[in-house]
C-alpha positions as CSV (number, residue, x, y, z in Angstrom):
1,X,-85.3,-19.5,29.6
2,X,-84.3,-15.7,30.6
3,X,-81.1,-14.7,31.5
4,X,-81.8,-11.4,32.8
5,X,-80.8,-11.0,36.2
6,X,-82.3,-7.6,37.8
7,X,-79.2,-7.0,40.3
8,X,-76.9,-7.2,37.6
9,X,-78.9,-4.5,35.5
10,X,-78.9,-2.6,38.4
11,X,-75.3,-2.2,39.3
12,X,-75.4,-1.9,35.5
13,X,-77.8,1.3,36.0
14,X,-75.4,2.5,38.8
15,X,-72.2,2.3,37.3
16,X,-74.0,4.3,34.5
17,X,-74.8,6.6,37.0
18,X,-71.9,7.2,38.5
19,X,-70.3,8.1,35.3
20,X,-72.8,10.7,34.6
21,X,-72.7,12.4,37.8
22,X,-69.5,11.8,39.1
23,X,-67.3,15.5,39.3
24,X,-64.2,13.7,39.1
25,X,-62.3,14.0,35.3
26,X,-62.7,11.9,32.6
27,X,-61.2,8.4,33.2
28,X,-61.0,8.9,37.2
29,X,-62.6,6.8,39.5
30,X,-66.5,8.4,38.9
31,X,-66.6,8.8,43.0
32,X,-69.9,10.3,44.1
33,X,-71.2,11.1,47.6
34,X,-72.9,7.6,49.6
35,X,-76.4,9.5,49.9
36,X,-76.9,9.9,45.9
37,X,-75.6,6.3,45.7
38,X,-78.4,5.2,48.5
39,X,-81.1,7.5,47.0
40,X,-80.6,6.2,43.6
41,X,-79.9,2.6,44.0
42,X,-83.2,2.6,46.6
43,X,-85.1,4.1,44.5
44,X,-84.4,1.6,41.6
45,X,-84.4,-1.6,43.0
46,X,-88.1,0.0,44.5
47,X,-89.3,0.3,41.1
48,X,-87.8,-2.8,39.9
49,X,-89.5,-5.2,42.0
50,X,-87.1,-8.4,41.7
51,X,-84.8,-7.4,44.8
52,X,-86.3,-7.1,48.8
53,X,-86.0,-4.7,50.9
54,X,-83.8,-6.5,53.1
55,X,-81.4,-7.1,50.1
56,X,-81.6,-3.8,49.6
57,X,-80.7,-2.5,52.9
58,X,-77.8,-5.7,53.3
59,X,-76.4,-4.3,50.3
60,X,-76.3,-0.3,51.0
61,X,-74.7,-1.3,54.1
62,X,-71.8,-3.0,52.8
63,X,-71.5,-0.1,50.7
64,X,-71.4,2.9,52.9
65,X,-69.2,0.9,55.0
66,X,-66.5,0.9,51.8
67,X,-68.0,4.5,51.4
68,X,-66.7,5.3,54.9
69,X,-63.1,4.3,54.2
70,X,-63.3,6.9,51.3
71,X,-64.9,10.0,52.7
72,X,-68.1,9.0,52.2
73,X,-67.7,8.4,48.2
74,X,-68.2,5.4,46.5
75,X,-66.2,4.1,44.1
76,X,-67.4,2.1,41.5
77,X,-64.8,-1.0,42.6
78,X,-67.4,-0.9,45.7
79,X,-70.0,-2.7,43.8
């Protein structure tokens, strides 16, 4: 029986990501712009195949509407 779950390697992957791209200093909150969140996150659960399009979507939207709250940035609390 597998245990691997593809969202939770994903956020995984994107918390990752953030980390790495984030301009805020080490140990801060690894903010970086909704679009590179959308682009990336997109473009990974594309290539992943496990999670729809509509999931997708329902889940960007819940983000960029934390994202909103915070200039546009997400945090990696949003997810």
């Amino acid at each position: 029986i597998s245990c691997w779950n593809p969202l939770k390697s994903l956020l995984s992957s994107m918390k990752q990501a953030c980390e790495i791209l984030t301009r805020d200093p080490e140990g801060g909150a690894a903010r970086i712009p909704f679009e590179t969140f959308s682009f990336l996150y997109s473009y990974l659960a594309s290539i992943d195949g496990e999670i729809s399009e509509t999931e997708t979507k329902a889940f960007l939207q819940g983000i960029k509407e934390q994202a909103d709250k915070h200039s546009g940035m997400v945090l990696i609390r949003h997810f």
